[in-house]
Residue, then its C-alpha position, 0 to 999 in steps of 0.5 A: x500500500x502506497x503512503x499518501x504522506x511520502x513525498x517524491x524526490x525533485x532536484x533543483x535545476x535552477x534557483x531563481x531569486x525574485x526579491x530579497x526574501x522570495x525564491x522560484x526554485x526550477x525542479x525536475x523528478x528523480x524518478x524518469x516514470x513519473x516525470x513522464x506521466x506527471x500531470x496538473x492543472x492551473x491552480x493545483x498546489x503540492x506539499x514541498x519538503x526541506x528534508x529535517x524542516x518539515x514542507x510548506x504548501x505553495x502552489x505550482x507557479x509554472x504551467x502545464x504547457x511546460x511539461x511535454x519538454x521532459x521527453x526532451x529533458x527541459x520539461x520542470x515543475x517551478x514553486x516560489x515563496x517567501x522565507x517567512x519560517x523554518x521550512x521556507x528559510x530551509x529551502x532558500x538555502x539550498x543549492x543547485x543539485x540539492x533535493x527537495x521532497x514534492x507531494x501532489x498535485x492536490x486541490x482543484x483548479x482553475x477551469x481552464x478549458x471553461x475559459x476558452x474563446x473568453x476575455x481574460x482579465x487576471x489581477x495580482x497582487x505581490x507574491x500574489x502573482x505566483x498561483x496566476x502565473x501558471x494560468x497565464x502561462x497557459x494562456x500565452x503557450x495557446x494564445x489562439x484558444x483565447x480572446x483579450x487578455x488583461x494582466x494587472x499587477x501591482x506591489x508595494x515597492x518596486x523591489x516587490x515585484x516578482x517575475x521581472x524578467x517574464x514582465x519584460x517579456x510580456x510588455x512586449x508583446x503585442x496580444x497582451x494588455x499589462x498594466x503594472x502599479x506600485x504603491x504611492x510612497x515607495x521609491x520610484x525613481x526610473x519606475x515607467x509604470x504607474x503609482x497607485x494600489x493595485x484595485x485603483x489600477x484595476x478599475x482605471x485599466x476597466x476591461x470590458x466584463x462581456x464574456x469575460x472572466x477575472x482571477x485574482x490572487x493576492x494579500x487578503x486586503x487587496x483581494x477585499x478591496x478587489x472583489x468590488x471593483x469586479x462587481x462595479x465592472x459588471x463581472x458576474x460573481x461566479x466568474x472571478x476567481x482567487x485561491x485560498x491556499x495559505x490556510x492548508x497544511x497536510x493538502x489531503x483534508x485529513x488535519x483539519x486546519x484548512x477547515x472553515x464550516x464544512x468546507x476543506x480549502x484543500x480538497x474542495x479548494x484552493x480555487x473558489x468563486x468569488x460566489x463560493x467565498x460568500x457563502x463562506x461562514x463568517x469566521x473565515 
């Protein structure tokens, strides 16, 4: 019988690093069968291990699109956090070569084939960025099974933003709309985009809602601030969407501790609809 609670071992290809305390590790399976078979869709998550720290839930930043390429050897799986405690400084400090451990992928996703022929709009906020990213990604390696696409992006310095590279892939492409935003009162010198919270970017930039859809994934004070400019553009509640993933622990609903009434952010999440997250009980 297999444990559910065993991870798989990955090696790090790659590090990146995003801003002073946040890291994209590039991560490839040891074992040649399940890099092979390996499947998930946008928005999943996985439980990564430090082994002797313990494992942290982030979701997979890096999109499916990208996995043909290990029958090439280029295929990867991507994760990025924060060092905000043990496992996660336990991870910052690794090296190119070193393993980590990888379970899932666990939760549901976003409805991606759902999405097909409809304007995308996808706001993110800081490390927010990173549950989107694979959905964009999606997005841009089928750029002919979707209609407009809008990308609205803040942090709250400039040092904040993650993906800068990709960023400066994606202001330069033609079929996009990429609005990027810092908040007032950061050092903005040299800084070409504009200055405000993200929700007011959002609602400046005002994409059309007709057969659109919205994702967005951010701190829980941009997220609330958000939702409304949503319904003030005439965005259907249940067609935006956002994750909750930071309330998990063991992703398999068996610890209770993403729990909120009777609902298991792990199983039943991490993606909601902003009309799911409504009928939430009151103490979430």
């Amino acid at each position: 019988m297999n444990n559910i609670y065993q991870p798989h071992l990955m090696t790090i290809t790659e590090i990146i690093p995003e801003t002073y305390d946040t890291t994209t590790l590039k991560l490839k399976f040891q074992d040649e069968t399940l890099r092979n078979s390996f499947n998930f869709q946008p928005g999943q998550f996985g439980m990564f291990s430090a082994f002797g720290a313990g494992e942290s839930t982030f979701c997979i930043s890096s999109s499916p699109t990208r996995l043909p390429r290990w029958n090439q050897g280029e295929g990867y799986l991507e994760c990025t956090f924060r060092k905000v405690g043990h496992v996660t400084k336990s991870l910052a400090n690794l090296e190119i070569g070193d393993i980590i451990g990888f379970r899932g992928p666990y939760g549901n996703s976003f409805p991606m084939v759902e999405f097909k022929g409809k304007n995308i709009v996808f706001v993110g906020g800081g490390i927010g960025l990173a549950p989107l990213r694979s959905a964009i990604w999606y997005c841009l390696d089928k750029r002919d099974q979707f209609n407009d696409i809008t990308i609205i992006y803040g942090a709250r310095t400039v040092a904040d933003l993650v993906y800068k590279q990709e960023i400066k892939e994606w202001e330069k492409r033609s079929d996009i709309r990429l609005v990027k935003t810092v908040d007032p009162g950061c050092d903005t010198e040299g800084w070409d985009g504009k200055v405000c919270l993200a929700p007011i970017a959002f609602g400046d930039a005002a994409p059309s809602s007709t057969n659109a859809v919205g994702l967005v994934c951010g701190p829980p004070i941009m997220i609330k601030f958000t939702l409304p400019v949503f319904d003030k553009l005439g965005f259907p509640p249940d067609k935006v969407y956002t994750t909750l993933e930071n309330r998990m622990k063991c992703g398999l609903g068996k610890c209770g501790r993403c729990n909120v009434g009777n609902v298991y952010i792990c199983k039943e999440g991490p993606v909601f609809t902003a009309a799911q997250l409504k009928a939430l009980p009151a103490e979430y």
